[in-house]
C-alpha positions as CSV (number, residue, x, y, z in Angstrom):
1,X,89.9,-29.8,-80.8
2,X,86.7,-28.4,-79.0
3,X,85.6,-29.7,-76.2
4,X,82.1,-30.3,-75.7
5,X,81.1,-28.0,-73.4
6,X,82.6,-25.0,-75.7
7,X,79.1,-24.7,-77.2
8,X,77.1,-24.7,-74.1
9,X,76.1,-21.1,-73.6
10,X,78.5,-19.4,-70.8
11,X,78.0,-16.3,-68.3
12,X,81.1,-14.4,-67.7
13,X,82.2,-16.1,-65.0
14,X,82.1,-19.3,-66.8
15,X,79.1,-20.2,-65.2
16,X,76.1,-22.2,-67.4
17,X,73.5,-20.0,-68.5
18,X,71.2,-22.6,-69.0
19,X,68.2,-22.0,-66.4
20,X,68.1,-24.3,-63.4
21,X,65.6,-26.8,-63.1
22,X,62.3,-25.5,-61.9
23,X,61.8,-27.1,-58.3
24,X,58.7,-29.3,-57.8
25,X,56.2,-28.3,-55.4
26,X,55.5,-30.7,-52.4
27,X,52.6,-32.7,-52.9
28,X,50.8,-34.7,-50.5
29,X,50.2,-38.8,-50.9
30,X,47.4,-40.2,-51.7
31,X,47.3,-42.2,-48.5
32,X,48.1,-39.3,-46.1
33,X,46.1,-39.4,-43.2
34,X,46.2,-36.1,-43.9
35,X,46.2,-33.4,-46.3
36,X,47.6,-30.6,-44.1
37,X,51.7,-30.6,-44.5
38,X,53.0,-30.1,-41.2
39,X,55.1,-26.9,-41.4
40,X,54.0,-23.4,-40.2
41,X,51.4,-22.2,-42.0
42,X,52.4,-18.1,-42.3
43,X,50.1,-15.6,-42.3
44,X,49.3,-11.8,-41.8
45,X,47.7,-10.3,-38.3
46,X,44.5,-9.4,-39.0
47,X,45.2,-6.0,-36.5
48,X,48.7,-5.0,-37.6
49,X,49.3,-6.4,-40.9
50,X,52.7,-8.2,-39.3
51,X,53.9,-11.8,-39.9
52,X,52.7,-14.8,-37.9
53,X,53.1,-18.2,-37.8
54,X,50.5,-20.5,-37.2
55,X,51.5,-23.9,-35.4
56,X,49.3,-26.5,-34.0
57,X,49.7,-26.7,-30.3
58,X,50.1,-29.9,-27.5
59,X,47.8,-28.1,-24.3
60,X,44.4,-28.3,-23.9
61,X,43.9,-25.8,-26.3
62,X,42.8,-27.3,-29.8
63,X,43.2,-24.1,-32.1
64,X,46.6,-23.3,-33.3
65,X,48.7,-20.9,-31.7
66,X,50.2,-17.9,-33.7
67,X,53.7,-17.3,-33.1
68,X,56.1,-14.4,-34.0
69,X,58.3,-15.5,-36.7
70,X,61.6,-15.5,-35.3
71,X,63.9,-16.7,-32.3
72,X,64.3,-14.8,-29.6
73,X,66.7,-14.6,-26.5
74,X,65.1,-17.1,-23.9
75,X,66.1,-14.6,-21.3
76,X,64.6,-11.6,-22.9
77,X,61.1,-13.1,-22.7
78,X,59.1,-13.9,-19.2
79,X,59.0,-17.6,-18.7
80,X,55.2,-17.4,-19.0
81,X,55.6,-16.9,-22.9
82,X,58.2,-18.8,-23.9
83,X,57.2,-21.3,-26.3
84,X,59.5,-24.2,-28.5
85,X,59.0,-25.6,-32.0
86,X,59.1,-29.4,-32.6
87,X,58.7,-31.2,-35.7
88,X,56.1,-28.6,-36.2
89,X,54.3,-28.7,-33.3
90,X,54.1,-25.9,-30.7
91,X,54.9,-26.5,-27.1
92,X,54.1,-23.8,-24.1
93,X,56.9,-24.1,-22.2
94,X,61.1,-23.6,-22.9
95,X,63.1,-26.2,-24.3
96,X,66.3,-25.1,-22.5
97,X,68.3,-24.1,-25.2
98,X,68.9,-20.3,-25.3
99,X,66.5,-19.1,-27.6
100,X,62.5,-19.3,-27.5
101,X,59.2,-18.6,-29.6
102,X,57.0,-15.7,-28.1
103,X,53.1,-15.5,-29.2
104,X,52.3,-12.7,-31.4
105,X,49.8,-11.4,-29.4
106,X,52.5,-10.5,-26.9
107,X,54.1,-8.2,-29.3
108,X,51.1,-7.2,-31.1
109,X,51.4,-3.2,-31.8
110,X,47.4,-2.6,-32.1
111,X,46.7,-4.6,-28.5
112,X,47.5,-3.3,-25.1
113,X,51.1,-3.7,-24.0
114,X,51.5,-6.5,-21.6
115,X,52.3,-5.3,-18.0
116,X,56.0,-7.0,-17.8
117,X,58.0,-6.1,-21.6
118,X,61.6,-6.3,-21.5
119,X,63.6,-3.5,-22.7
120,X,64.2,-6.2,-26.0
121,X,60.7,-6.6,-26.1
122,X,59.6,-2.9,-26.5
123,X,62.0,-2.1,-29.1
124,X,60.7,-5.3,-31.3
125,X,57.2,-4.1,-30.2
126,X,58.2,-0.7,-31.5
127,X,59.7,-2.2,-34.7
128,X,56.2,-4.0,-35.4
129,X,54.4,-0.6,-34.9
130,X,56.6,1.3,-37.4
131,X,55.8,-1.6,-39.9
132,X,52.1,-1.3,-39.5
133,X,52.2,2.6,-39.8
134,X,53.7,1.9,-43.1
135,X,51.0,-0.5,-44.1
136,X,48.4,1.8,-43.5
137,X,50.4,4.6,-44.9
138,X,50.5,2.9,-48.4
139,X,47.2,1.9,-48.3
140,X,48.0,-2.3,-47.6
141,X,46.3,-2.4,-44.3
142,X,43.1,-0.9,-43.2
143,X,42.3,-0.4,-39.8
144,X,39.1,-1.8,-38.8
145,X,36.2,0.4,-37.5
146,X,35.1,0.8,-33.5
147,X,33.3,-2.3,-33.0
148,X,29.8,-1.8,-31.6
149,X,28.9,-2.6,-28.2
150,X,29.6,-6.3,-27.1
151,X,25.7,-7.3,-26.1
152,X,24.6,-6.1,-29.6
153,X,27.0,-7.7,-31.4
154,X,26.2,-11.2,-29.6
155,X,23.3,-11.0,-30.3
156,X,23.1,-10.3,-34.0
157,X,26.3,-12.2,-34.7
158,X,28.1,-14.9,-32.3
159,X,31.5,-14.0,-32.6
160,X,32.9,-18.0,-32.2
161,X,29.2,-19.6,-33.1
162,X,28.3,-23.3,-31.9
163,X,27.9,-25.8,-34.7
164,X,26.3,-29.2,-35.0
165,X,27.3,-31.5,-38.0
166,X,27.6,-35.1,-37.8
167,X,26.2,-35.9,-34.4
168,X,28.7,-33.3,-33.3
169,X,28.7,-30.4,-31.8
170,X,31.7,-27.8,-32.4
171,X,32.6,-24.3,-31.7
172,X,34.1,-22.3,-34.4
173,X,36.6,-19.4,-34.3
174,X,34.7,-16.9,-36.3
175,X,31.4,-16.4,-37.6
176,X,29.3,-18.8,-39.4
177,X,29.5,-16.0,-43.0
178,X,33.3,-15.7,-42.0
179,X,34.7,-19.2,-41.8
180,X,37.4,-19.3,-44.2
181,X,38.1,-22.5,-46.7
182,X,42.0,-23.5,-45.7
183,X,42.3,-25.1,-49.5
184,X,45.3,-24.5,-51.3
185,X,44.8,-22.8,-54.9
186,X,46.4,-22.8,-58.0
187,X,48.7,-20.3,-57.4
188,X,49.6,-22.1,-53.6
189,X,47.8,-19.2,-51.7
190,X,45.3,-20.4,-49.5
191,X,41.4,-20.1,-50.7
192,X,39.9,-16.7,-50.0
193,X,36.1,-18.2,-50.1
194,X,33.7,-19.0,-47.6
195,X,32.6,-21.9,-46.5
196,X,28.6,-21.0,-46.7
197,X,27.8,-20.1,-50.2
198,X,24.6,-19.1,-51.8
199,X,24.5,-21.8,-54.2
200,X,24.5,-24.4,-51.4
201,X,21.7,-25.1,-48.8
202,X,22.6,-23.8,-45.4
203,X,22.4,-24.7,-41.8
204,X,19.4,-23.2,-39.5
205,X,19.9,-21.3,-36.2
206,X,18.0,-23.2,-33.8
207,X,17.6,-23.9,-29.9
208,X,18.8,-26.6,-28.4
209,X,19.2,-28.3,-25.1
210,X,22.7,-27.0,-23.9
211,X,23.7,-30.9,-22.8
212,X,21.2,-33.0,-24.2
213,X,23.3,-36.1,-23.8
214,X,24.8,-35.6,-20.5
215,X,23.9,-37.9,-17.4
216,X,25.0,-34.6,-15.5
217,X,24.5,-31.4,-16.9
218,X,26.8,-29.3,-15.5
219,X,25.1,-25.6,-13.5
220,X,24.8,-23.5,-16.6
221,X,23.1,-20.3,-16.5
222,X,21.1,-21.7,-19.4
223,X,19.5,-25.2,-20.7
224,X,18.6,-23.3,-24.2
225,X,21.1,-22.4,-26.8
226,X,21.7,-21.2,-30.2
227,X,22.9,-23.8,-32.5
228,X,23.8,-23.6,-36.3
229,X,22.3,-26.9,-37.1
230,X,23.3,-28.6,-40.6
231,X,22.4,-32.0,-39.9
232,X,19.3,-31.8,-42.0
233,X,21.9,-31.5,-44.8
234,X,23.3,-34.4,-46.7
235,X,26.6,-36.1,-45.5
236,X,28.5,-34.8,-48.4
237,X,27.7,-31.4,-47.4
238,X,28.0,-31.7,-43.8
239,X,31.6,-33.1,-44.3
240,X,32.8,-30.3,-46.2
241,X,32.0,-27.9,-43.7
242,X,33.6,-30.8,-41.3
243,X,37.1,-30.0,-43.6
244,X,36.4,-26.3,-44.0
245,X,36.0,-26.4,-48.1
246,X,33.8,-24.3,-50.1
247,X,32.3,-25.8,-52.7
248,X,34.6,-25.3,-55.4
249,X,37.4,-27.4,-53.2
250,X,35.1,-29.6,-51.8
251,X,35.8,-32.9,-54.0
252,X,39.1,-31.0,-55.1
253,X,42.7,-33.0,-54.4
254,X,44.6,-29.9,-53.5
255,X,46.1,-30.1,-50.2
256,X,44.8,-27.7,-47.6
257,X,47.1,-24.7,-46.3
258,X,45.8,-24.1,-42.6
259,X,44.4,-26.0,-39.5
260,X,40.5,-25.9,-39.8
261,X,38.8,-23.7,-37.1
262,X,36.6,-26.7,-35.8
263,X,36.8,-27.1,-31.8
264,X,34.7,-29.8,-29.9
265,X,32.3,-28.1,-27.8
266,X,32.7,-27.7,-23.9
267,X,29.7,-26.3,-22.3
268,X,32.0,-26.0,-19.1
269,X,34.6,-24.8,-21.4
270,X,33.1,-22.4,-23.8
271,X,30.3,-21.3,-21.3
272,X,30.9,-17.5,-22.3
273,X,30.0,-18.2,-25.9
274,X,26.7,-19.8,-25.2
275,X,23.8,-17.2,-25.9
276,X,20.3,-18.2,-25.2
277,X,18.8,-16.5,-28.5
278,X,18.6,-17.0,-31.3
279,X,21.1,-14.5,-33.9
280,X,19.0,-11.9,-35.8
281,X,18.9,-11.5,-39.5
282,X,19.2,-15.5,-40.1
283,X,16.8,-16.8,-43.1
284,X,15.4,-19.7,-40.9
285,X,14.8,-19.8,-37.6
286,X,12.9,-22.5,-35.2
287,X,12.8,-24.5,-31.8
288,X,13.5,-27.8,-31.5
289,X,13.7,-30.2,-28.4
């Protein structure tokens, strides 16, 4: 007699043929507090085209902190950049166990080579390089053109822009056209729009008192500043830029695949990105006190 299984399609090593169950993606709860699994979020290096990263960090530092990929011997890396993992979250400091994280900008072939690199350091530096020579070679990475000089560039374009949206102000971590929407997509990349769209009403450039609500404004070189004001805007529209969405994920359910850039605003802090004029090119422009 035939067992029942004779029938069932066989490989050669009596293995099923049948295909495996397709895995399910992970999906976020409707009740999440949030919609941002907590698990690196990997990316490319804008300047070498290598793998980073990208964890949210415990120090004063809001923004995430992009790590190189993989372990490395705790005593092949200086104490000041030896980093740990936990649950997800990215601690400056060593854990004591033998290995460590090391920040990507440490290693980064297209920045300046930090003073102190251990021999183990300079050969994964060098390992990086040869990697990015290849992206370039086959065409994958571009090299970006010599930036023009710093003051013009300011000027016409803050590099990390000050923002005011829903009675706050924030500082973001790239320009106002360059802000990035951290949705997930259909095919689980992460959203290649803007945030500021033509089809939507933007913010205005406008002065503003650097600390209009402080009771003791702290000695700034200034007491006027640029501000990329969107409070005129609806509160729909102002909290999609809040949760960096462009407006095709901006009532969407798909969960979002990186950290927003949003930092609250120090003017002690982020003194160095305060500039007292307005940016040129910007459609409106006005004063207000």
């Amino acid at each position: 007699m035939c067992s029942a299984n004779a029938s069932s399609p066989r490989r050669w090593d009596g293995t099923s043929a049948r295909s495996a169950q397709r895995s399910r993606s992970l999906r976020v709860a409707p009740d999440s507090p949030t919609r941002l699994v907590r698990t690196a979020q990997s990316g490319r290096c804008p300047d070498c085209g290598n793998r980073v990263d990208w964890h949210p960090r415990t120090d004063a530092d809001d923004r995430s902190v992009g790590l190189h990929p993989r372990e490395l011997p705790a005593a092949a890396v200086p104490a000041v950049s030896r980093w740990h993992v936990s649950s997800g979250i990215a601690h400056p400091a060593h854990d004591g166990t033998p290995w460590c994280r090391i920040p990507h900008a440490a290693l980064c072939p297209a920045r300046s080579a930090p003073a102190a690199l251990t021999p183990q350091l300079t050969a994964l530096r060098r390992h990086l390089a040869l990697h990015t020579r290849r992206l370039i070679n086959n065409g994958t990475l571009t090299t970006r053109a010599t930036p023009p000089a710093p003051e013009a560039a300011e000027s016409c374009r803050p590099a990390r822009p000050i923002a005011q949206l829903l009675s706050v102000r924030y500082i973001a971590s790239h320009p106002i056209d360059a802000i990035q929407c951290v949705a997930q997509t259909r095919q689980r990349h992460r959203c290649t729009r803007p945030v500021l769209d033509d089809h939507t009403p933007p913010g205005t450039w406008t002065l503003l008192p650097t600390t209009p609500l402080s009771r003791r404004p702290p000695a700034l070189p200034v007491d006027r500043m640029a501000v990329y004001d969107l409070t005129h805007l609806p509160c729909t529209e102002q909290l999609r830029w809040r949760h960096q969405h462009c407006p095709g994920h901006a009532t969407s359910s798909a969960a979002d695949l990186a950290l927003t850039d949003w930092e609250p605003f120090d003017p002690r802090l982020h003194h160095q990105h305060i500039h007292p004029r307005l940016p040129g090119g910007t459609r409106t422009q006005h004063h207000r006190t």
